[in-house]
C-alpha positions as CSV (number, residue, x, y, z in Angstrom):
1,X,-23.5,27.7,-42.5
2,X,-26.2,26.8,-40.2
3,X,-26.6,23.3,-38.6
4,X,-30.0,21.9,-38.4
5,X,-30.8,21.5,-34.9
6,X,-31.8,17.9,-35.2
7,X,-28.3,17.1,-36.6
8,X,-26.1,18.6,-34.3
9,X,-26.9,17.0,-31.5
10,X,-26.8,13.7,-33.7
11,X,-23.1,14.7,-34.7
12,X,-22.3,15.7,-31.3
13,X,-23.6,12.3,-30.2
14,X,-21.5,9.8,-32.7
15,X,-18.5,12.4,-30.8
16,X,-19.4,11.4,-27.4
17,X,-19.6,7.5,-27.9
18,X,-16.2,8.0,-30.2
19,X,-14.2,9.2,-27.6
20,X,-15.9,6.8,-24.9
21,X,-14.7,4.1,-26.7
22,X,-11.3,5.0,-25.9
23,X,-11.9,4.8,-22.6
24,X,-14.2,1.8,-21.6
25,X,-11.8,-0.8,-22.1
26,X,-9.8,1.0,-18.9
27,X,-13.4,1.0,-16.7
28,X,-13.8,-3.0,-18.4
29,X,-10.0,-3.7,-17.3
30,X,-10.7,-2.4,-13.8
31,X,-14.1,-4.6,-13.3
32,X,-12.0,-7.8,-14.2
33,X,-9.0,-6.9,-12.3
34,X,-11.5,-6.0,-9.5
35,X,-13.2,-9.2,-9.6
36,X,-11.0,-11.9,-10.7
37,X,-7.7,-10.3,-9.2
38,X,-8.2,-7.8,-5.7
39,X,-11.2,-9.2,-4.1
40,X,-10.2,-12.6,-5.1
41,X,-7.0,-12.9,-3.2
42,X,-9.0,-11.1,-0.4
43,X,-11.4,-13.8,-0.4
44,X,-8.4,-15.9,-0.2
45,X,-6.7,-13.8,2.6
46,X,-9.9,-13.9,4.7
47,X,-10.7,-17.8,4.0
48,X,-7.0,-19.1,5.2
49,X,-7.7,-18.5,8.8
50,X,-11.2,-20.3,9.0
51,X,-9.9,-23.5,7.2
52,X,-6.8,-23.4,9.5
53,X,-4.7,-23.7,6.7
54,X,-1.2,-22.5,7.4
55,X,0.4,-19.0,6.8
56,X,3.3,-17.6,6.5
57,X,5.5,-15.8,3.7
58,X,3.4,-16.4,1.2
59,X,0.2,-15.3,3.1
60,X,1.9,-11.8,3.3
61,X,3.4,-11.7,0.2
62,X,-0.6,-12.8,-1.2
63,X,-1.4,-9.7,1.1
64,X,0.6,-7.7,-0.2
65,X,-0.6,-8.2,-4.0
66,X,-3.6,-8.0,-2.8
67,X,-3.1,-4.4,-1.6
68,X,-1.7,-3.4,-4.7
69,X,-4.5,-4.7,-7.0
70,X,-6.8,-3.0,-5.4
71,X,-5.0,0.5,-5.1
72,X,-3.6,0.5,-9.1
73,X,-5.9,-2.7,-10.7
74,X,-9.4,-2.2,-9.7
75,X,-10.0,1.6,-7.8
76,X,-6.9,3.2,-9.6
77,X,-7.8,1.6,-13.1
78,X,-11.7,2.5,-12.7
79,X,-10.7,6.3,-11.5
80,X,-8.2,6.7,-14.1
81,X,-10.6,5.3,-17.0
82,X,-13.2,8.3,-15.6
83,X,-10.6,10.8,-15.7
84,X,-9.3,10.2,-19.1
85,X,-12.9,10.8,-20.1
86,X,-14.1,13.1,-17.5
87,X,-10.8,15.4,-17.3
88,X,-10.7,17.1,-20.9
89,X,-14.3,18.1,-21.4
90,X,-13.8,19.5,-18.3
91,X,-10.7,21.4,-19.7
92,X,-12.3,22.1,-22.9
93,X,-9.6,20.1,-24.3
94,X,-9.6,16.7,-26.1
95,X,-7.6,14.0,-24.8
96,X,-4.0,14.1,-25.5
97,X,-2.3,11.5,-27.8
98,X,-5.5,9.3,-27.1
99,X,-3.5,6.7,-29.5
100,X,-1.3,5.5,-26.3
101,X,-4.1,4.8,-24.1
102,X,-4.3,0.9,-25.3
103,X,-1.2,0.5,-24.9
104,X,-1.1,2.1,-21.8
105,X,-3.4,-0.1,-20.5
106,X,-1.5,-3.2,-21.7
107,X,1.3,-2.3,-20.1
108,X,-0.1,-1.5,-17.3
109,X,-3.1,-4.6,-16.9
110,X,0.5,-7.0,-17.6
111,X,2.4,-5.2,-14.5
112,X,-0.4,-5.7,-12.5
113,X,-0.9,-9.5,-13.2
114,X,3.0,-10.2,-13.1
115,X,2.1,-8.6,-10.1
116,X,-0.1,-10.9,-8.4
117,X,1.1,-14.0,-10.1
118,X,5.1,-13.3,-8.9
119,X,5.3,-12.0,-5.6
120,X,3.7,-14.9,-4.3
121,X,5.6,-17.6,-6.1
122,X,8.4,-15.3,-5.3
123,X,8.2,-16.5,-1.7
124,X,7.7,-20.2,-2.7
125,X,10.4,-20.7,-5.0
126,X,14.0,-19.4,-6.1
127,X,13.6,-19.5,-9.2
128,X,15.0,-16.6,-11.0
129,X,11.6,-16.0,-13.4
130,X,9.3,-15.1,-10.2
131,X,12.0,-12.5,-9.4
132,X,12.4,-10.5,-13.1
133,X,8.9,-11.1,-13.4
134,X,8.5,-9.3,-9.9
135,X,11.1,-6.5,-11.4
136,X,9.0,-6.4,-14.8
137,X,6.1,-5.5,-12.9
138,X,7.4,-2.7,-11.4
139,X,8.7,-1.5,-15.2
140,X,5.6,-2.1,-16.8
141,X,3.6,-0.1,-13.8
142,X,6.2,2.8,-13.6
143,X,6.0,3.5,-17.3
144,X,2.3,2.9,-17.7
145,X,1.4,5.5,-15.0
146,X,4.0,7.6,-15.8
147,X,2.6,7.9,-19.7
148,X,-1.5,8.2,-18.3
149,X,0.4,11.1,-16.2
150,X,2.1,12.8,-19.0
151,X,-1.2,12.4,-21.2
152,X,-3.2,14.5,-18.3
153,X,-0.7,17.1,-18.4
154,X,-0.7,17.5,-21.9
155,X,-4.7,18.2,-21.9
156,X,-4.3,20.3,-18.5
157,X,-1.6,22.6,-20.8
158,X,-3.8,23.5,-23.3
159,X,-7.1,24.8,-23.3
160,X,-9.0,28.1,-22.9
161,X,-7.8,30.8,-20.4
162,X,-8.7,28.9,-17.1
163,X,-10.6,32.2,-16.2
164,X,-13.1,30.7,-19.0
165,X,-13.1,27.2,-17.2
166,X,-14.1,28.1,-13.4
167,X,-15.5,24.5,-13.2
168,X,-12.2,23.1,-13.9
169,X,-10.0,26.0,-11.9
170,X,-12.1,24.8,-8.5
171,X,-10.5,21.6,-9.2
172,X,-7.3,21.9,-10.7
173,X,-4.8,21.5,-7.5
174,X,-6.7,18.2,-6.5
175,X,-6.2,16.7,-10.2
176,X,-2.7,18.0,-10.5
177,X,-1.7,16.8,-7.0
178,X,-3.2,13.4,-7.5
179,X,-1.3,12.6,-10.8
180,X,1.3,14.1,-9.4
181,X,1.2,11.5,-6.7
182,X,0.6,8.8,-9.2
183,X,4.0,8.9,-11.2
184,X,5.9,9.2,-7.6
185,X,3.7,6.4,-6.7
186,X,5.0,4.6,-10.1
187,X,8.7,4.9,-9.0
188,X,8.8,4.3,-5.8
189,X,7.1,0.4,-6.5
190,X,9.4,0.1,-9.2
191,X,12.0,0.1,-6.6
192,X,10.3,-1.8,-4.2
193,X,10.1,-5.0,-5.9
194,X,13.6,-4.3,-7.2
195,X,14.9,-4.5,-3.3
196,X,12.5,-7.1,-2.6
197,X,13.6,-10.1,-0.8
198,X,12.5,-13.3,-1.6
199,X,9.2,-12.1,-2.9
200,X,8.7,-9.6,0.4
201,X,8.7,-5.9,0.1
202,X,9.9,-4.1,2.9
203,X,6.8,-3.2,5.3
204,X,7.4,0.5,5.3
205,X,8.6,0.8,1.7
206,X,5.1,-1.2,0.9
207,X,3.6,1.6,3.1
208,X,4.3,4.7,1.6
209,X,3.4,3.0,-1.9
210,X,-0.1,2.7,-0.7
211,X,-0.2,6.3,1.0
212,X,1.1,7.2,-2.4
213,X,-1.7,5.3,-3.9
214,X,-4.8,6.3,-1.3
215,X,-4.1,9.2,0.1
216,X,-2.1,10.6,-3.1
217,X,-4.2,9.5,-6.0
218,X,-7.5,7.9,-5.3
219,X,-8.7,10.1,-2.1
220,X,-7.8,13.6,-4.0
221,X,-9.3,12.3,-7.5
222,X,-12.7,11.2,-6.2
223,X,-13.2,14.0,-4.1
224,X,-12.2,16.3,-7.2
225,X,-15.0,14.3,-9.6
226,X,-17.6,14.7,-6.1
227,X,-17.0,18.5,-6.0
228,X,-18.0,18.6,-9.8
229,X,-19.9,15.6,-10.3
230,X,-22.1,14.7,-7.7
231,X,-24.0,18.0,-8.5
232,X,-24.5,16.9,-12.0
233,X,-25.8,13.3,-11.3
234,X,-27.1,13.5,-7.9
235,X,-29.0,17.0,-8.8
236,X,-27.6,18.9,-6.3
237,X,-26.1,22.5,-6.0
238,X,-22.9,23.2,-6.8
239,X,-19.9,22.7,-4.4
240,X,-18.4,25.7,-3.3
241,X,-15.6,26.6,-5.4
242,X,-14.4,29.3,-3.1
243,X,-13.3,26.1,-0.7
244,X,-11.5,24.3,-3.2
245,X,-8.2,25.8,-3.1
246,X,-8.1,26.1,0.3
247,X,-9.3,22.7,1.6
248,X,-7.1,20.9,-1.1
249,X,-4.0,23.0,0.1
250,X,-4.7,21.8,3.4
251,X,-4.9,18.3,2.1
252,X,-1.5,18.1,0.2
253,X,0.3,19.8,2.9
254,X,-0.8,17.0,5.1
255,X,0.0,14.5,2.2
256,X,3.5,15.2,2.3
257,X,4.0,15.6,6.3
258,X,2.4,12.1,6.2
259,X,4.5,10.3,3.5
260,X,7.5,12.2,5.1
261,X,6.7,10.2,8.4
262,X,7.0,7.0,6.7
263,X,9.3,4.9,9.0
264,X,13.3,5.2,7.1
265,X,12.9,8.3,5.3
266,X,14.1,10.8,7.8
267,X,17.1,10.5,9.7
268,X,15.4,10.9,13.3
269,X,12.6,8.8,14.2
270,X,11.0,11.0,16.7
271,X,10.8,14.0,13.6
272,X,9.2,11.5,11.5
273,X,6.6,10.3,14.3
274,X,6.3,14.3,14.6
275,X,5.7,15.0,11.3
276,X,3.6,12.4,10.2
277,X,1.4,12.9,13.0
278,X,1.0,16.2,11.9
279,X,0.1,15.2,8.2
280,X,-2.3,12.1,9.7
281,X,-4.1,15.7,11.7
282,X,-3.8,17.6,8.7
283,X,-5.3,15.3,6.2
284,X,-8.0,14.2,8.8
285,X,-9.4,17.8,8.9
286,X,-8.9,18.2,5.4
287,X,-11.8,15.1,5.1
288,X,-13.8,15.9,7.5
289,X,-14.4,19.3,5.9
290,X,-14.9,18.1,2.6
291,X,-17.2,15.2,3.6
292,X,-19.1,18.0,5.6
293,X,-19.9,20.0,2.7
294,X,-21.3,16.7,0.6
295,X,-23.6,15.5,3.4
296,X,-25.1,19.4,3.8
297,X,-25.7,19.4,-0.1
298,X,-27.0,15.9,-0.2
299,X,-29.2,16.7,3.1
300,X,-31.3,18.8,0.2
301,X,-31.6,16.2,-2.3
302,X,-35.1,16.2,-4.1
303,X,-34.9,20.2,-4.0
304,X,-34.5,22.2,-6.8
305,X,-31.1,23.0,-7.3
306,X,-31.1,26.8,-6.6
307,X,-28.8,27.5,-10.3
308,X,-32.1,26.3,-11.9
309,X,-35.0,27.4,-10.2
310,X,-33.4,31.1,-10.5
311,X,-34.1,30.6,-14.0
312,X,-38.1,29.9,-13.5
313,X,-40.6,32.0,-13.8
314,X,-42.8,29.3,-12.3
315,X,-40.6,27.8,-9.3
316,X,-42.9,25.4,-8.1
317,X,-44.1,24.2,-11.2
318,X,-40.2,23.3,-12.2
319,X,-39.8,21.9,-8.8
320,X,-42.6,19.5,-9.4
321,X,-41.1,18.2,-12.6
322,X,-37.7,18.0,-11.3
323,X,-39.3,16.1,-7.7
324,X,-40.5,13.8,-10.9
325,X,-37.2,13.8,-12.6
326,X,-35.4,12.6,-9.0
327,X,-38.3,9.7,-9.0
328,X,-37.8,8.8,-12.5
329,X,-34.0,8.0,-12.0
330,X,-34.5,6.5,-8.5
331,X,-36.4,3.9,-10.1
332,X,-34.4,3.5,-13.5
333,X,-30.7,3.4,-11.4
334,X,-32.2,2.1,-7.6
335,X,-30.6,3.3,-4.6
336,X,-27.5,4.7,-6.0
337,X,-27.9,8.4,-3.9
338,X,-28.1,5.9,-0.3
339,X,-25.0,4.4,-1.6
340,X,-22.7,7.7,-1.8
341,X,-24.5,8.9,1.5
342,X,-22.7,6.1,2.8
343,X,-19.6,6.1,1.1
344,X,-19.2,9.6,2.5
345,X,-20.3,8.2,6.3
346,X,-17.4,6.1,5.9
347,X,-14.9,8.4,4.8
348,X,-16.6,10.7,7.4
349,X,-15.1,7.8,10.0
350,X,-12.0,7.7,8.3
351,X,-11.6,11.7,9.0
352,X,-12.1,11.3,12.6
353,X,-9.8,8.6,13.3
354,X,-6.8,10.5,11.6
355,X,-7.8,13.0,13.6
356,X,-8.0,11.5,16.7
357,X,-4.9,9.1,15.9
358,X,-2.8,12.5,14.6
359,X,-3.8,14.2,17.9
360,X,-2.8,11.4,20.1
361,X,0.2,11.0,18.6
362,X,1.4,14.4,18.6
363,X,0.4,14.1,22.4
364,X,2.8,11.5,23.0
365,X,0.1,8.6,23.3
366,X,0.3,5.3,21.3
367,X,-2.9,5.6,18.2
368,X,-6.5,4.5,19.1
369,X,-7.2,3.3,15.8
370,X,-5.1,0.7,13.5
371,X,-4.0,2.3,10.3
372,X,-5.1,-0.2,8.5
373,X,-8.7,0.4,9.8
374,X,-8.3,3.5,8.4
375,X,-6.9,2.7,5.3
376,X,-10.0,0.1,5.1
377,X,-12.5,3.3,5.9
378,X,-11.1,4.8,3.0
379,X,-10.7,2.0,0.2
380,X,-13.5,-0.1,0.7
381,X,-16.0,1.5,2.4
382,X,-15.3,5.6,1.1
383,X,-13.9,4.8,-2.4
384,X,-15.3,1.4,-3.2
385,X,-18.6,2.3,-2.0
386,X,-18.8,5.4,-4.2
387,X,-17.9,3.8,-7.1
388,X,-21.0,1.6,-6.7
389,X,-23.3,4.6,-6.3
390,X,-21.7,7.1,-9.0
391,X,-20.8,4.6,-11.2
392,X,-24.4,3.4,-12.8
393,X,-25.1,7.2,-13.4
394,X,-21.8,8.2,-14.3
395,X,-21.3,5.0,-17.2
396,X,-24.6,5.5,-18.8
397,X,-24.0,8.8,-18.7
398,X,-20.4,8.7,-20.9
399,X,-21.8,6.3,-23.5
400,X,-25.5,6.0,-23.3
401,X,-25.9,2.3,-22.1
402,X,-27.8,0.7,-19.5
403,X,-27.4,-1.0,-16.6
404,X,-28.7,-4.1,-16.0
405,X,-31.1,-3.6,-13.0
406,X,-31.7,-1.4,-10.3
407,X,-32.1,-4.2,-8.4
408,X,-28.0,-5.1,-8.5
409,X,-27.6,-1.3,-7.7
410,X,-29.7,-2.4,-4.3
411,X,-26.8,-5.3,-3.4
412,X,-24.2,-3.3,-4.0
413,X,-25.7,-0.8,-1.4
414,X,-26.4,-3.8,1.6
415,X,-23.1,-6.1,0.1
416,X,-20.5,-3.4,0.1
417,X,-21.8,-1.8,3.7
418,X,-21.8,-5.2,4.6
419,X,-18.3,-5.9,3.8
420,X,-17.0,-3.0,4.9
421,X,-18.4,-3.2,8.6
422,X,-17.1,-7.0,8.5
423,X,-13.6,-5.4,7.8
424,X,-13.4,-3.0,9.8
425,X,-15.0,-4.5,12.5
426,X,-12.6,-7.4,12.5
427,X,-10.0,-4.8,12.9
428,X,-10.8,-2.2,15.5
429,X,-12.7,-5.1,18.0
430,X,-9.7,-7.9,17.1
431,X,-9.5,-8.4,21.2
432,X,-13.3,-9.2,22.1
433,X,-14.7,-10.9,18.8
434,X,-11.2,-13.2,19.7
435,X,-12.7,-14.5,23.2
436,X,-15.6,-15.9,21.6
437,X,-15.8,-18.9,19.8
438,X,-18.3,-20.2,17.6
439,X,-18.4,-23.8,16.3
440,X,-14.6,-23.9,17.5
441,X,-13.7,-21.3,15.4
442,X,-12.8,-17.6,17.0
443,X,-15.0,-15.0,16.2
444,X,-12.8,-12.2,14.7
445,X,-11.7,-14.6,12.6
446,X,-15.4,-15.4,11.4
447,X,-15.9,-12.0,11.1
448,X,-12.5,-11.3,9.1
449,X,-13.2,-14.3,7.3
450,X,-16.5,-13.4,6.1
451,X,-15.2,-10.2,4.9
452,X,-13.6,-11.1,1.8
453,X,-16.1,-13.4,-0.1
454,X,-18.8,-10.4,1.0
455,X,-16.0,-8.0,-1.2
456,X,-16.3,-10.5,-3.8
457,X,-19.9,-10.6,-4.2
458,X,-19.9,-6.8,-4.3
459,X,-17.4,-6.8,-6.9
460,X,-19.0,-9.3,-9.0
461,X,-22.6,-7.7,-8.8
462,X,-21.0,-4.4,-10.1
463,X,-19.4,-5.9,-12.9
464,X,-22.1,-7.8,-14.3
465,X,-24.5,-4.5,-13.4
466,X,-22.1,-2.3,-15.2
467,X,-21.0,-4.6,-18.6
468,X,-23.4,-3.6,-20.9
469,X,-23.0,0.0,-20.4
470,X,-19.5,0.0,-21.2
471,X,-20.7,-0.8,-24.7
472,X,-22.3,2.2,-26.5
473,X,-25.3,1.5,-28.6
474,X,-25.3,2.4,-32.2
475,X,-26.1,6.1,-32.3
476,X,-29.7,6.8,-33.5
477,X,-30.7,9.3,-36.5
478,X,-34.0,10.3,-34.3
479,X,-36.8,8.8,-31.9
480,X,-37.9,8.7,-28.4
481,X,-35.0,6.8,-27.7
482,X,-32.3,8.7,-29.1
483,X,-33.8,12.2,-28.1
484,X,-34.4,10.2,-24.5
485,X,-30.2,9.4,-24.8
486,X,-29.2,12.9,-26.0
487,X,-31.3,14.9,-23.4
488,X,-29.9,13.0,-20.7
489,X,-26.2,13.8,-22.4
490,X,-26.9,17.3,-22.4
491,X,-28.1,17.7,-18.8
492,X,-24.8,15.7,-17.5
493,X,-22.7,18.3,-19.6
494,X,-24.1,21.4,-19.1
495,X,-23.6,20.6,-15.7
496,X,-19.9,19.5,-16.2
497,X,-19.0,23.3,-17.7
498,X,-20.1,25.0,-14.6
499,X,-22.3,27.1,-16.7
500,X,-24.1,29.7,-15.3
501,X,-27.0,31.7,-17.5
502,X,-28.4,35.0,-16.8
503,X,-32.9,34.8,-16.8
504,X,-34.3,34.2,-20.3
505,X,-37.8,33.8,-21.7
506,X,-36.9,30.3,-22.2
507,X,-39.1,28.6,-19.8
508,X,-42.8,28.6,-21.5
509,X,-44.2,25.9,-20.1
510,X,-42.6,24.0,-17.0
511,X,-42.3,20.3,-17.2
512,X,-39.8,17.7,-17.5
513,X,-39.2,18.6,-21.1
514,X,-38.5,22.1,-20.3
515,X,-36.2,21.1,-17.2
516,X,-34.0,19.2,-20.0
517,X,-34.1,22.0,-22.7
518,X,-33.3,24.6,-20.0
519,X,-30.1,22.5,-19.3
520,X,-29.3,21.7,-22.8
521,X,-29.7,25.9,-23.1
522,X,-27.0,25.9,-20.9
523,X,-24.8,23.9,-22.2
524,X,-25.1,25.3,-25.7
525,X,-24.1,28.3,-24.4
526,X,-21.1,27.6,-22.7
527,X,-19.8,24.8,-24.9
């Protein structure tokens, strides 16, 4: 039976904000979690120094939490919300047993607050609650990421033939790796805080946890979405798929080398140093190559993507409208393509000091740059940053919302930059900022403790920016609006198959319109 046309896409839209509904309380969790749990205690981290107030223990075990908040609460949460959405459409595969996902998250949003909440008291008190809460944590965690994992590879294992899904095939090893490294990651905190002393987990046990956690899950995952996002949402051409394989092969290999050189894992300490060297080289080059490929595409931004204009029998003319198109979402979404630029500048960094740190280090020479500097690189100023700039397009994108102004996109850009470079900075120039003082107060610590409310502000302007597009308005039977909403749907989505169209008479007249039916040709095609 044939389906009107104005119907379907009516049909296919009560569909789309159905199954985003399943999801946005995981992006909601991750905002709050960000907000009132990660940056907080950074704030609080950053803060102690300034108002001499004294640390010890519980200062550690506070940084600590901290660490872990951010990693699994706000990042993880946030990437793991997008991929429950984002991963089986690009499967051609609905979400497996999307029942669990609330309680998932329960279980997962409790671990993480036990979390917080007992690892500090942990170091403050005795008292037997702070320690099976501590151990609770660690249950609740391991068994909520080990059911998001087994839900992914339920979708993955079903499907079309992947030789039909050459969108999802490019990026396969990157998803599978990641989740991979998120149930390890799962178990090996579960028996962290099971061995932890007084409320302290052992340094290098607490390090592989957040390798595990960066360089495992949240590195791998967002360059996965990039290579098939950022096209879609930035209007650019299409990642190279050919380098896929190859660059993420690299990348794990250098994953494990790297975890393998975590301090207590092999028997010989000068192997480990050896090895994880190696990985730190491998996983460097590994970044550098991918960011590479990013900037080059980016660098052509406000071109017409060459998939599209192949299909025009009037180049220019399409060009024109899609220059317009690139205007029109500058002004609706702000400077949201300046903020990935510079997310991918700072991973860009964070390339070059693994580099230079694995080199060294395989040289025999002590590292030039702090690992934490790096992992700082990565987290706040690679990860967090591109969050802030993929996130306004990618939300109202998944449900149809809005944001609430550009202008909040614009603070993101100059806050998260901002607190980044504070972080950093305090880091890698600890020795000079130390011999300065200003108002009696040492300038690294200034700088350090300036940092964390600058992280909070950047957290808190992407929350409130973001709320009201985690809540899908009430699909519309017709209108500008709704035909505005379902356009847009269809252009994200035909890019998100990878389709690819031979020429067709299609194109009658060249304007925005037609730019948007040409994509929503494409996606009907390939759906």
């Amino acid at each position: 039976m044939h389906t009107p046309s104005g119907s379907r896409p009516a049909q296919q839209n009560t569909a789309h904000h159905a199954s985003f509904k399943q999801v946005a309380p995981v992006l909601g969790a991750a905002l709050l979690i960000g907000t009132c749990g990660g940056f907080a205690l950074a704030t609080v981290l950053t803060l102690t120094p300034i108002l001499g107030l004294v640390t010890g223990p519980w200062w550690l075990a506070v940084a600590q939490a901290h660490g872990h908040l951010q990693l699994y609460g706000w990042a993880g949460l946030f990437v793991i919300g997008v991929a429950l959405h984002f991963v089986p459409r690009l499967r051609g595969n609905p979400l497996a047993l999307p029942r669990l996902v609330p309680w998932l998250l329960r279980a997962l949003v409790a671990g993480l607050l036990l979390r917080a909440l007992c690892q500090p008291l942990a170091t403050l008190s005795n008292a037997i609650a702070w320690r099976v809460g501590l151990i609770a944590s660690g249950v609740l965690e391991g068994a909520a990421l080990l059911g998001i994992a087994i839900l992914i590879a339920l979708t993955l294992k079903n499907g079309p033939k992947l030789a039909l899904r050459p969108a999802f095939r490019g990026v396969f090893p990157l998803i599978a790796g990641a989740f991979a490294a998120l149930t390890l990651a799962g178990l090996v905190n579960l028996l962290n805080v099971f061995l932890a002393d007084a409320g302290m987990v052992v340094s290098a046990d607490d390090a592989l946890n957040v390798t595990l956690g960066l360089f495992g899950f949240l590195v791998p995952m967002t360059l996965a979405m990039s290579a098939q996002a950022l096209p879609m949402y930035a209007g650019l051409d299409a990642f190279p798929r050919k380098a896929l394989w190859p660059l993420a092969s690299i990348y794990f290999v250098g994953f494990v080398l790297f975890c393998l050189g975590t301090p207590g894992l092999l028997p010989s300490t000068s192997l480990a140093s050896s090895i994880g060297s190696l990985g730190m080289l491998l996983v460097g080059m590994a970044i550098l190559m991918f960011i590479s490929v990013f900037l080059s595409l980016m660098q052509k931004r406000g071109r017409l993507p060459k998939r599209v204009a192949a299909l025009a029998p009037q180049p220019h003319a399409l060009a024109r409208s899609y220059r317009a198109k690139v205007a029109q979402e500058r002004s609706a979404f702000g400077p949201f393509v300046a903020l990935i630029a510079s997310a991918y500048l700072w991973a860009l960094l964070a390339g070059l000091f693994l580099v230079v740190d694995g080199i060294t280090l395989l040289v025999g020479g002590g590292p030039p740059f702090a690992l934490d500097a790096i992992r700082h690189s990565l987290a706040l100023g690679f990860i967090a940053l591109l969050i802030c700039g993929i996130a306004p397009r990618l939300i109202t994108g998944f449900s149809g919302g809005h944001i609430v102004s550009p202008r909040l996109v614009t603070a993101t850009l100059w806050l998260g930059n901002a607190a980044a470079l504070l972080r950093i900075g305090a880091i890698l120039a600890m020795s000079p900022l130390s011999s300065v003082s200003v108002v009696g107060v040492s300038l690294d610590a200034l700088v350090f403790g300036l940092s964390g409310p600058t992280g909070l502000a950047l957290a808190v302007c992407l929350t409130i920016n973001l709320w009201p597009a985690l809540r899908p308005p009430h699909p519309s039977g017709g209108g500008p609006q709704g035909d505005s909403r379902t356009e847009q749907r269809h252009t994200h989505l035909c890019w998100l198959h990878g389709a690819s169209v031979q020429k067709t008479g299609l194109l009658r007249s060249i304007d925005l319109a037609c730019l948007q039916r040409l994509m929503r040709y494409v996606y009907n095609r390939n759906a």
